[in-house]
MITOR-810141 format. One record per residue (C-alpha): y, x, z; residue in three letters. Coordinates in steps of 0.02 Angstrom, whole numbers, padded with zeros to 5 digits, always signed. Each point is the difference from the previous one (the first is absolute). Layout:
BEGIN
YXZALA...
***
This chain:
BEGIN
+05833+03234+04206UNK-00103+00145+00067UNK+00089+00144+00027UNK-00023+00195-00006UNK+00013+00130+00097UNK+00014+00164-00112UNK-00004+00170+00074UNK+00001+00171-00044UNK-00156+00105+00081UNK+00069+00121+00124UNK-00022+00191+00026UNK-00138+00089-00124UNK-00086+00165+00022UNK+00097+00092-00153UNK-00170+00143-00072UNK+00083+00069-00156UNK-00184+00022-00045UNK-00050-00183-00010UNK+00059-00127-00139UNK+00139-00094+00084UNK-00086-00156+00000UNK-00150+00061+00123UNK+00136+00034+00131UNK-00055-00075+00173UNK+00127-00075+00120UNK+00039+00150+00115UNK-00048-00040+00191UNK+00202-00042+00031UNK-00026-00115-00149UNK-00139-00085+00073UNK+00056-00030+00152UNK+00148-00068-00063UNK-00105-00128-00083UNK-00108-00037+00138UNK+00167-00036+00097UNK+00055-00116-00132UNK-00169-00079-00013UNK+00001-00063+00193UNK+00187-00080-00024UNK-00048-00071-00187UNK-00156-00085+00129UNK+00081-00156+00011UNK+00074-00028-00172UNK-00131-00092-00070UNK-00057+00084-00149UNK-00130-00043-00093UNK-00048+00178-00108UNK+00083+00160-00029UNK-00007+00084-00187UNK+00023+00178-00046UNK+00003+00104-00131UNK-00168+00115-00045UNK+00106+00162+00091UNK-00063+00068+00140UNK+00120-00009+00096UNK+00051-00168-00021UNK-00216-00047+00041UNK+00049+00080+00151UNK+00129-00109+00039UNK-00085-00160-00046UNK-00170+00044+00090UNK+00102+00023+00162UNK+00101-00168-00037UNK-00173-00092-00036UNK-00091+00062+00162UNK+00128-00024+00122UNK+00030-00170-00101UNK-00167-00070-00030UNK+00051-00036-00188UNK-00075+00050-00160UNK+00064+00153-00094UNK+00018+00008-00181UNK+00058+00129-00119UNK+00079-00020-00172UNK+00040+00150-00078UNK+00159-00077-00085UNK+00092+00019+00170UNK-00017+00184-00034UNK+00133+00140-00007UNK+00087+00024-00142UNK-00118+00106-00120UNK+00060+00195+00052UNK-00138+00070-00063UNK+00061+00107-00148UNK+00078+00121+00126UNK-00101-00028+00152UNK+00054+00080+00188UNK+00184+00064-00011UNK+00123+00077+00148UNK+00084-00127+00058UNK+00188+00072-00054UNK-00075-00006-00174UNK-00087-00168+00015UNK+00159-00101+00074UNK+00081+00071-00146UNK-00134-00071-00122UNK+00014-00144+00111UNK+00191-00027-00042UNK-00030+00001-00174UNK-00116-00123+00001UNK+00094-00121+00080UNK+00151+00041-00106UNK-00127-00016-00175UNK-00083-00135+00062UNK-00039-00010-00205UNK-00051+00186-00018UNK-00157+00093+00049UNK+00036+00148+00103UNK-00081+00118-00039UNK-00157-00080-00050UNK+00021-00148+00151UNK-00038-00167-00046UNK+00181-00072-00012UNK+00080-00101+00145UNK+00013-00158-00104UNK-00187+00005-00049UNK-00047+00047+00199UNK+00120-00174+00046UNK-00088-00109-00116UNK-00155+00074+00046UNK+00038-00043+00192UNK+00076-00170-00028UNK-00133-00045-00079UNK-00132+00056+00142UNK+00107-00078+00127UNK-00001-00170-00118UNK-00179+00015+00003UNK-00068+00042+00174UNK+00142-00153+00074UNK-00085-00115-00137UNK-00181+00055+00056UNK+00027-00033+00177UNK+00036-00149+00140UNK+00111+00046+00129UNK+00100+00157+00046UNK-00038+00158-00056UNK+00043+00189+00038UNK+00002+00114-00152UNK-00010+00189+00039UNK+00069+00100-00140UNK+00119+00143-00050UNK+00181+00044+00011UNK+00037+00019-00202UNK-00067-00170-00032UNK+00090-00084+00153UNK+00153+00048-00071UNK-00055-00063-00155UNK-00066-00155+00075UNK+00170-00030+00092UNK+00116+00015-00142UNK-00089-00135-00075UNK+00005-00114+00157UNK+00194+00045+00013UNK+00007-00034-00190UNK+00100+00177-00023UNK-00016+00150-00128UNK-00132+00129+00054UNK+00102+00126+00123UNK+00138-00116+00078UNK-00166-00101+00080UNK+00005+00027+00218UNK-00106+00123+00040UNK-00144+00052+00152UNK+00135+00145+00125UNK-00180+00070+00049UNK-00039+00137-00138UNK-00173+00014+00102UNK-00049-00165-00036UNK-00061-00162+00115UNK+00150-00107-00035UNK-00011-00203-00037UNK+00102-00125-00079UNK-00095-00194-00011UNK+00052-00137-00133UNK-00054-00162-00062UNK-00065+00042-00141UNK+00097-00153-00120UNK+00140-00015+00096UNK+00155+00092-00066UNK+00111+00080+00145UNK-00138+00018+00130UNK-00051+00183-00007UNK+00056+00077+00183UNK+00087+00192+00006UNK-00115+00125+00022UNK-00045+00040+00184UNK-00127+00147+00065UNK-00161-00061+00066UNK+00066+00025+00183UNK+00118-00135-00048UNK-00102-00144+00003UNK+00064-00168+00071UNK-00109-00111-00070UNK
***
């Protein structure tokens, strides 16, 4: 059974004045993932996936080079859809946040719905493990790994574990069709192998 390794991209330049999802990983974020790219050298993987984000490209272009594996994007490992408001302060958006997760059934203001965003990623990580031989890395998002993992724990959406880093580059790795094997969430630093 392959298995994946599922992270969260680390640190983002935040620009109020760009659409959220053309944030690049901030030089802190990128060398984060550069770090994690030499100790993931070993770990035989065969391809990393992303979503179409920015930064999350930025994650998986420094995982394929250091790697010498192909990238490949499916959008369907995006962020849930935030679109409707956009940038907000982060007070305000961890409070958006919260409801979310406590709706999972209920847009927030205007957000596609947590349910919809789990299917959604579920789905894409069904997909991309069905497409490919071998191990993979998937660089995505923090909404949708908590998403993800409340599936993989087979819990209600909000009592799921969660990433401790609220800046991103945390992992957890699973076989994929194999109840009980999801690992705890650990930062990128972390790595054991």
């Amino acid at each position: 059974m392959a298995r994946i390794i599922f992270m969260t991209h680390p640190g983002v330049v935040i620009d109020p004045a760009i659409p959220v999802p053309q944030w690049p990983l901030s030089d802190l974020g990128r060398a984060r993932m550069a770090a994690f790219a030499e100790n993931l050298a070993g770990a035989g993987l065969t391809a990393v996936w992303t979503s179409d984000e920015r930064k999350a490209l930025d994650g998986g272009e420094i995982l394929s080079a250091r790697l010498g594996i192909p990238h490949r994007v499916d959008a369907d490992l995006g962020e849930n859809d935030r679109s409707s408001t956009g940038y907000l302060e982060a007070n305000e958006f961890w409070s958006v946040v919260q409801v979310f997760f406590d709706h999972p059934d209920e847009s927030v203001r205007g957000w596609e719905t947590a349910r919809h965003a789990q299917a959604r990623i579920v789905a894409a990580v069904n997909r991309v493990a069905d497409a490919q031989a071998g191990d993979i890395a998937i660089v995505s998002h923090g909404g949708v790994a908590r998403l993800l993992t409340a599936h993989l724990q087979g819990v209600t959406i909000g009592a799921e574990g969660r990433p401790s880093n609220r800046h991103g580059g945390c992992f957890i790795s699973f076989e994929l069709h194999r109840p009980g094997s999801v690992t705890c969430w650990r930062d990128m630093e972390d790595w054991s192998g």
